[in-house]
VEXGU-803968 format. One record per residue (C-alpha): residue number from 1; residue in one letter; chain; x, y, z. Coordinates in steps of 0.1 Angstrom, whole numbers, plus 5000, padded with zeros to 4 digits. Layout:
! residues N
+-----+-----+-------+------+------+------+
:   n : res : chain :   px :   py :   pz :
+-----+-----+-------+------+------+------+
: NUM :   a :     A :    X :    Y :    Z :
...
+-----+-----+-------+------+------+------+
***
This chain:
! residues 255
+-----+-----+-------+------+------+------+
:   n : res : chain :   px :   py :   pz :
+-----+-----+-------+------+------+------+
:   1 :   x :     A : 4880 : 5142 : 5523 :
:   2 :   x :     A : 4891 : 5121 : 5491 :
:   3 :   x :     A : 4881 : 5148 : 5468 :
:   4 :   x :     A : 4903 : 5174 : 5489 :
:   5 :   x :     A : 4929 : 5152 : 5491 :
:   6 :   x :     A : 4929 : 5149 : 5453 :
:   7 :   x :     A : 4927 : 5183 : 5445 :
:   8 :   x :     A : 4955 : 5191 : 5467 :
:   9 :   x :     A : 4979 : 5167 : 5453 :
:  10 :   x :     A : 4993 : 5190 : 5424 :
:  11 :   x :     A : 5007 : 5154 : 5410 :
:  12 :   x :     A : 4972 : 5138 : 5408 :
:  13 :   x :     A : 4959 : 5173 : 5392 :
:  14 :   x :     A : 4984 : 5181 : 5365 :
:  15 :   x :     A : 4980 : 5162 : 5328 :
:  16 :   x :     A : 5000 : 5131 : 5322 :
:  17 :   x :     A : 5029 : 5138 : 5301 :
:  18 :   x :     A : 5027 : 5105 : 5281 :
:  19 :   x :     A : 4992 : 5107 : 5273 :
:  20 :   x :     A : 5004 : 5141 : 5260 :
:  21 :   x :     A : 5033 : 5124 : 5244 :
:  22 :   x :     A : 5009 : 5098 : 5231 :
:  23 :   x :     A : 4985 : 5122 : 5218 :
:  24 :   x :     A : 5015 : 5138 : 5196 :
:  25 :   x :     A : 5023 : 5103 : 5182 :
:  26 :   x :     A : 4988 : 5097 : 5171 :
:  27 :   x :     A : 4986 : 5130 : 5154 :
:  28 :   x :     A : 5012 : 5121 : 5134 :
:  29 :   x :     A : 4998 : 5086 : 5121 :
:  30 :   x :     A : 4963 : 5101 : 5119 :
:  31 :   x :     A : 4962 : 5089 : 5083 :
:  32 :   x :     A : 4962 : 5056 : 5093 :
:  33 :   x :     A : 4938 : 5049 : 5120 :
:  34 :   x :     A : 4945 : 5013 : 5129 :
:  35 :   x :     A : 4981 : 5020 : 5130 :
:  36 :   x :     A : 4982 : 5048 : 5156 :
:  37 :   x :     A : 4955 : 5030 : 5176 :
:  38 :   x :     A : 4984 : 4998 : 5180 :
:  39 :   x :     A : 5015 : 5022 : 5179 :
:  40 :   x :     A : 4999 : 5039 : 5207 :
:  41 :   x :     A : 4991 : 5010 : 5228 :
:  42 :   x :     A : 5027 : 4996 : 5222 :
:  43 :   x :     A : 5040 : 5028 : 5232 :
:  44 :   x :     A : 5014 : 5033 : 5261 :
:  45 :   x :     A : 5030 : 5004 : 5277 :
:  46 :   x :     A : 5065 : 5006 : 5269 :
:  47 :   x :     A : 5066 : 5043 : 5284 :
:  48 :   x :     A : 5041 : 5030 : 5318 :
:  49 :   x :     A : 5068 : 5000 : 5326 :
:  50 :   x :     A : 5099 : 5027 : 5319 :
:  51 :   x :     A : 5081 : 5053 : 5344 :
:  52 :   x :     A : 5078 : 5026 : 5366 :
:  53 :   x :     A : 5113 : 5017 : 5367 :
:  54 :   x :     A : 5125 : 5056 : 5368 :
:  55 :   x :     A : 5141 : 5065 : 5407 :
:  56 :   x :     A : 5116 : 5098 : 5407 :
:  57 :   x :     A : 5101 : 5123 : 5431 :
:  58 :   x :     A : 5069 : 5120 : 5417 :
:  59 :   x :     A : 5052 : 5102 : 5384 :
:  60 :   x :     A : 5051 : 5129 : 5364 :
:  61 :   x :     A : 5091 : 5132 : 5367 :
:  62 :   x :     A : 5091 : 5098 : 5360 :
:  63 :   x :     A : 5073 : 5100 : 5329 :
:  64 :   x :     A : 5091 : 5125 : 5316 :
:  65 :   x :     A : 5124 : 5108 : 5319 :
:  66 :   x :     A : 5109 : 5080 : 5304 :
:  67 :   x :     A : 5098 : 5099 : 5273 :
:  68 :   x :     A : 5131 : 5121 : 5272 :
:  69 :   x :     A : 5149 : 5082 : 5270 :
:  70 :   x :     A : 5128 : 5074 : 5241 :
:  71 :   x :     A : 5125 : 5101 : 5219 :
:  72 :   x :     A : 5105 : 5134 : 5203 :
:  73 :   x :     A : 5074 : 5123 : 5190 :
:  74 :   x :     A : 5072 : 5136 : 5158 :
:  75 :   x :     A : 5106 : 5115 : 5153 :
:  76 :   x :     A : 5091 : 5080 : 5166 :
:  77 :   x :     A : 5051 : 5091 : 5143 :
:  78 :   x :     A : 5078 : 5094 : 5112 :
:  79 :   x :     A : 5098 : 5060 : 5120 :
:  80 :   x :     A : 5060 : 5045 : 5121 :
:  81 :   x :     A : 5054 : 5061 : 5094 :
:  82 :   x :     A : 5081 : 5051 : 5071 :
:  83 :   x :     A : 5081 : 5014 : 5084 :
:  84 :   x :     A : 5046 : 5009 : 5078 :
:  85 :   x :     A : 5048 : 5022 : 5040 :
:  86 :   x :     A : 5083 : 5004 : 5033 :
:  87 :   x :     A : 5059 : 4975 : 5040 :
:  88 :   x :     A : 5027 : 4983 : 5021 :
:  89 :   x :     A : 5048 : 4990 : 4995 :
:  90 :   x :     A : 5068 : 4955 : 4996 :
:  91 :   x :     A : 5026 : 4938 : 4996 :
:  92 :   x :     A : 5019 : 4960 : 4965 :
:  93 :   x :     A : 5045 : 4952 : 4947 :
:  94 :   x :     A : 5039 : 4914 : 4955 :
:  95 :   x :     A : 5007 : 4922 : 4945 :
:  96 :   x :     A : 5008 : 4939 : 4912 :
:  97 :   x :     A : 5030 : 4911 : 4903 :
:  98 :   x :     A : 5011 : 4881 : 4908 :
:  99 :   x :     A : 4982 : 4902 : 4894 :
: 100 :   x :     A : 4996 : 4905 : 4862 :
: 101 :   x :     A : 5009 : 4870 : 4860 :
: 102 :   x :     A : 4976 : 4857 : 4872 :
: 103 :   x :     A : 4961 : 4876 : 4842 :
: 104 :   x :     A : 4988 : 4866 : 4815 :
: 105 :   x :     A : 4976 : 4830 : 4828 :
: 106 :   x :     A : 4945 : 4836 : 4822 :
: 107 :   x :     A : 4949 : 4847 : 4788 :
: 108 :   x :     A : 4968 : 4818 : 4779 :
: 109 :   x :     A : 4942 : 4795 : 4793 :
: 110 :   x :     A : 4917 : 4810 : 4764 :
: 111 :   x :     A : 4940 : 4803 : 4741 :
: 112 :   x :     A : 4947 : 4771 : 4746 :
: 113 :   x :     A : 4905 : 4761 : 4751 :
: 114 :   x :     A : 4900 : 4776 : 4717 :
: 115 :   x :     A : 4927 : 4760 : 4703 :
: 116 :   x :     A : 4911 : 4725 : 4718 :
: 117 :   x :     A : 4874 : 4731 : 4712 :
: 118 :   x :     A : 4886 : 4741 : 4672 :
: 119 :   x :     A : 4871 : 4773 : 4677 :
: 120 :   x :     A : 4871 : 4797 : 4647 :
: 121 :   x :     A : 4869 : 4832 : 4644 :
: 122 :   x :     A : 4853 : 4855 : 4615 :
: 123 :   x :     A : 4867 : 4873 : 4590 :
: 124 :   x :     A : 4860 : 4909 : 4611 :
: 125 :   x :     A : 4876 : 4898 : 4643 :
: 126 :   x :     A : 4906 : 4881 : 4623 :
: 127 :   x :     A : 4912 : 4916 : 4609 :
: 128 :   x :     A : 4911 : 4932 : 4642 :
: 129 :   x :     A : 4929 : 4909 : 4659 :
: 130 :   x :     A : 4957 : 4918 : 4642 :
: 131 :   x :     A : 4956 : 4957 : 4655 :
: 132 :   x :     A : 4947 : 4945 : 4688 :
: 133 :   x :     A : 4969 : 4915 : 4695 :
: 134 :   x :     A : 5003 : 4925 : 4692 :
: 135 :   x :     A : 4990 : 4957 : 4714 :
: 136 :   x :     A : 4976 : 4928 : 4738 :
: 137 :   x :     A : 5009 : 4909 : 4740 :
: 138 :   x :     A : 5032 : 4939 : 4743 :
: 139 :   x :     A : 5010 : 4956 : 4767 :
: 140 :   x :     A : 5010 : 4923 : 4788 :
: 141 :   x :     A : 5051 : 4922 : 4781 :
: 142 :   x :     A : 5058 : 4959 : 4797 :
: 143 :   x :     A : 5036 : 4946 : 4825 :
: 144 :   x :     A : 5055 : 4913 : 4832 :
: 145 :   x :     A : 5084 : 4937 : 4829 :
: 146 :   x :     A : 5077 : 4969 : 4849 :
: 147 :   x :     A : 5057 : 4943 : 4879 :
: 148 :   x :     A : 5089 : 4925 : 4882 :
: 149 :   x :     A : 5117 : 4955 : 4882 :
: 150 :   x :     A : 5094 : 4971 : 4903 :
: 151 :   x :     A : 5083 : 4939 : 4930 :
: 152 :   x :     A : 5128 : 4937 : 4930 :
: 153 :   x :     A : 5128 : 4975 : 4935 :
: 154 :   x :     A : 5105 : 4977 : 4964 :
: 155 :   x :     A : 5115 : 4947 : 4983 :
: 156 :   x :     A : 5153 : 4955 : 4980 :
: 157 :   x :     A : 5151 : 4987 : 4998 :
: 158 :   x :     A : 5166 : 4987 : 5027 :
: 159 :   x :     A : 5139 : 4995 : 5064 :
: 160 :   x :     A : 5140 : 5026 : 5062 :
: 161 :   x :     A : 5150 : 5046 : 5096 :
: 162 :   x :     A : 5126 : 5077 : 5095 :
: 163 :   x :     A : 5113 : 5098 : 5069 :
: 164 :   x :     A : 5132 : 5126 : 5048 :
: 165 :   x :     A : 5139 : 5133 : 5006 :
: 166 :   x :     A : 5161 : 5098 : 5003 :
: 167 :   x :     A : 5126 : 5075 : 5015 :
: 168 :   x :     A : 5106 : 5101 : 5000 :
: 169 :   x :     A : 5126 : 5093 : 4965 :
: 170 :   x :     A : 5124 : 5061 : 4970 :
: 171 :   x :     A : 5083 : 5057 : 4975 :
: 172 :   x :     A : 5079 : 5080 : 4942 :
: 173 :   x :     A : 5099 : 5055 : 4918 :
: 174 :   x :     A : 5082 : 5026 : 4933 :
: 175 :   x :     A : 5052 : 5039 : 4928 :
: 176 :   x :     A : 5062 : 5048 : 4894 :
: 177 :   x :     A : 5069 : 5010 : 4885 :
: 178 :   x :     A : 5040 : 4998 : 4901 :
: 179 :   x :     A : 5015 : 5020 : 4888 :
: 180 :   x :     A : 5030 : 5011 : 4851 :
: 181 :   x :     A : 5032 : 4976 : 4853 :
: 182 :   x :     A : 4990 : 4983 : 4864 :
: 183 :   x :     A : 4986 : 5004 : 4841 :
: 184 :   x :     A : 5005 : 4982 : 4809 :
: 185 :   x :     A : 4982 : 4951 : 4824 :
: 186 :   x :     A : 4952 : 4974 : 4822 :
: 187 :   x :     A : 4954 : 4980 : 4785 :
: 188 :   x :     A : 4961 : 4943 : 4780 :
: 189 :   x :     A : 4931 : 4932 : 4798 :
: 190 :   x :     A : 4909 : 4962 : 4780 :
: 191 :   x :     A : 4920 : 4943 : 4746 :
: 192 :   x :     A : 4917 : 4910 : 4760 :
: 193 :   x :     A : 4877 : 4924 : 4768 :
: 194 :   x :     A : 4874 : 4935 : 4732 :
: 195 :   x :     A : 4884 : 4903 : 4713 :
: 196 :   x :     A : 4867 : 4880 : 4738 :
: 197 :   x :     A : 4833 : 4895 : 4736 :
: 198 :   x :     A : 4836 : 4901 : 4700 :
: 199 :   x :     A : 4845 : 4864 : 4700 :
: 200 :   x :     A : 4816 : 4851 : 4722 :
: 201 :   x :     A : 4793 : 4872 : 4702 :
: 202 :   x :     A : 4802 : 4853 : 4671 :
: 203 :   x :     A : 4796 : 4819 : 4686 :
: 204 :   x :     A : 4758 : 4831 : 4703 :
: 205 :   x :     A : 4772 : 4821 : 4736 :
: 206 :   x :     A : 4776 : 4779 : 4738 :
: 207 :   x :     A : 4786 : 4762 : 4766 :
: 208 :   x :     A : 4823 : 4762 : 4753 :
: 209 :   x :     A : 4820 : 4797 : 4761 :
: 210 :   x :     A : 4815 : 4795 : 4798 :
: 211 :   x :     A : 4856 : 4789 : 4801 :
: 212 :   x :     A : 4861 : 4818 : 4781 :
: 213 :   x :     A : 4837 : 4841 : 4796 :
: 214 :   x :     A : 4848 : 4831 : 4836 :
: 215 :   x :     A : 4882 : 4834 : 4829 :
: 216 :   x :     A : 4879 : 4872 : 4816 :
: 217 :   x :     A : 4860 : 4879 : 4844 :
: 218 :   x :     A : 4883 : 4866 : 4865 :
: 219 :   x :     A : 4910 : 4883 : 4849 :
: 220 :   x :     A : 4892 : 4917 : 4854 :
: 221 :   x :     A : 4885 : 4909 : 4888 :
: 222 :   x :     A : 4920 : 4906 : 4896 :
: 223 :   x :     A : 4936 : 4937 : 4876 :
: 224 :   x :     A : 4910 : 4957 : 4893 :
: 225 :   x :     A : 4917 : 4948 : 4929 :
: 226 :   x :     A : 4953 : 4953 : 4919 :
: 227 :   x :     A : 4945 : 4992 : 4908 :
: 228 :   x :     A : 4921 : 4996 : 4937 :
: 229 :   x :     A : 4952 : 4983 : 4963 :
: 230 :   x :     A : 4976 : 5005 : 4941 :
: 231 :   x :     A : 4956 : 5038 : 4945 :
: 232 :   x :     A : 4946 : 5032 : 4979 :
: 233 :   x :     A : 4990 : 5030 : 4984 :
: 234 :   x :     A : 4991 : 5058 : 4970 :
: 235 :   x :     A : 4969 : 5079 : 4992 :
: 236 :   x :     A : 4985 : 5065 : 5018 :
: 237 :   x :     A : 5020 : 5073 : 5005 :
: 238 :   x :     A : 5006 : 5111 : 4997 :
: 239 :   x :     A : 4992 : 5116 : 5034 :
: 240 :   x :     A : 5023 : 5104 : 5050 :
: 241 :   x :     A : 5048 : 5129 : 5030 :
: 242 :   x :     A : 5025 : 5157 : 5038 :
: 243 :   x :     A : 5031 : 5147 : 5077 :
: 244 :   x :     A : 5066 : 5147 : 5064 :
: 245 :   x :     A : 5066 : 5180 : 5051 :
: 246 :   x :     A : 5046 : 5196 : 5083 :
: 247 :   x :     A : 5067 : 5181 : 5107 :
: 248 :   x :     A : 5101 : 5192 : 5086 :
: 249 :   x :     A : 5087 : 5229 : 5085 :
: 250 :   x :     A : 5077 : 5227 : 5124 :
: 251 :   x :     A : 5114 : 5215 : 5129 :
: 252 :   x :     A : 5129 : 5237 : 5105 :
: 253 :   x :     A : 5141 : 5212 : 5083 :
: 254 :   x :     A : 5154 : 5223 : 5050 :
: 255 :   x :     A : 5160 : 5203 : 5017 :
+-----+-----+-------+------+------+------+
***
């Protein structure tokens, strides 16, 4: 009797339009798995307490007023999308920053230990510090430079509404910045590598060598996390414009 009762209730048999709704929203943030999982459940419930509040014939009437008042999907997936990379984006810039700074620190800390422990260098490494070095500190310079126009860049932009060419614009430059300032750090830390090991080589690795040899380790520790966050941002950045560019051509949308 329960099943015939459920089968004859065309309410009870037809498919939920939110879960649809909600389906269409996770599609959208696919690239991101833990995001559509909690935009789905915060949208889950807001639409179940607005169907609940709709005057309807039925629940399925009320759902769909209660999605019509909230929006088209692909238009709430594409504010998800833009918010969560206008954030990622603000961390990576933080990021790269502080990265670079944290490295420059580093540096300095070498020189000043072999400036207390009176440490020499040879006649071979004197000769090729002066190619690398100034490469070293200009490197570390355009860094400094690039991290912090790009940290101001990112971080001033205003939260963006939804996708489109404008947020799109503005990703790409960021990107730009950041990915120079890691890349400028990257060559300093690659000559920072060659005149440190050159330099512990020559001194048959004492104990004063233990500062030196931590710190660049720590230094490459750091600049490599920061490239690993960087490209992993950039994937991110990549999948959600091509979600931007299907759902433009589904809508029609022209640039």
């Amino acid at each position: 009797m329960q099943l015939a009762a459920f089968l004859g209730n065309p309410a009870m048999s037809q498919p939920s339009p939110v879960a649809d709704y909600l389906d269409n929203v996770a599609r959208g943030l696919a690239f991101d798995p833990a995001l559509s999982r909690r935009v789905r459940q915060e949208i889950e419930d807001h639409l179940r307490e607005a169907a609940m509040a709709e005057a309807a014939e039925s629940p399925i009437d009320a759902e769909n007023r209660a999605i019509m008042k909230f929006g088209a999907p692909q238009e709430i997936a594409g504010q998800y999308r833009a918010l969560s990379l206008h954030m990622r984006m603000k961390k990576t810039g933080l990021l790269v920053l502080c990265a670079t700074l944290a490295a420059f620190g580093a540096m300095e800390s070498r020189a000043v230990w072999y400036g207390l422990t009176r440490w020499d260098i040879g006649t071979h490494l004197k000769l090729v510090g002066q190619t690398i070095i100034p490469i070293d500190r200009c490197a570390f310079a355009l860094a400094i430079a690039f991290g912090v126009v790009g940290s101001i860049y990112v971080t001033s932009r205003p939260i963006p509404l939804g996708g489109g060419q404008p947020s799109r614009s503005h990703i790409q430059w960021g990107q730009f910045l950041l990915a120079a300032a890691a890349g400028a750090a990257a060559v300093a830390v690659t000559c920072e590598i060659i005149v440190t090991t050159w330099r512990l080589a020559e001194a048959h690795w004492t104990t004063n060598s233990l500062l030196p040899l931590a710190s660049i380790i720590i230094e490459i520790g750091i600049v490599s996390a920061a490239l690993l966050y960087i490209r992993n941002t950039a994937r991110r950045a990549s999948a959600m414009m091509r979600h931007e560019v299907m759902d433009d051509l589904g809508s029609g949308k022209t640039y």
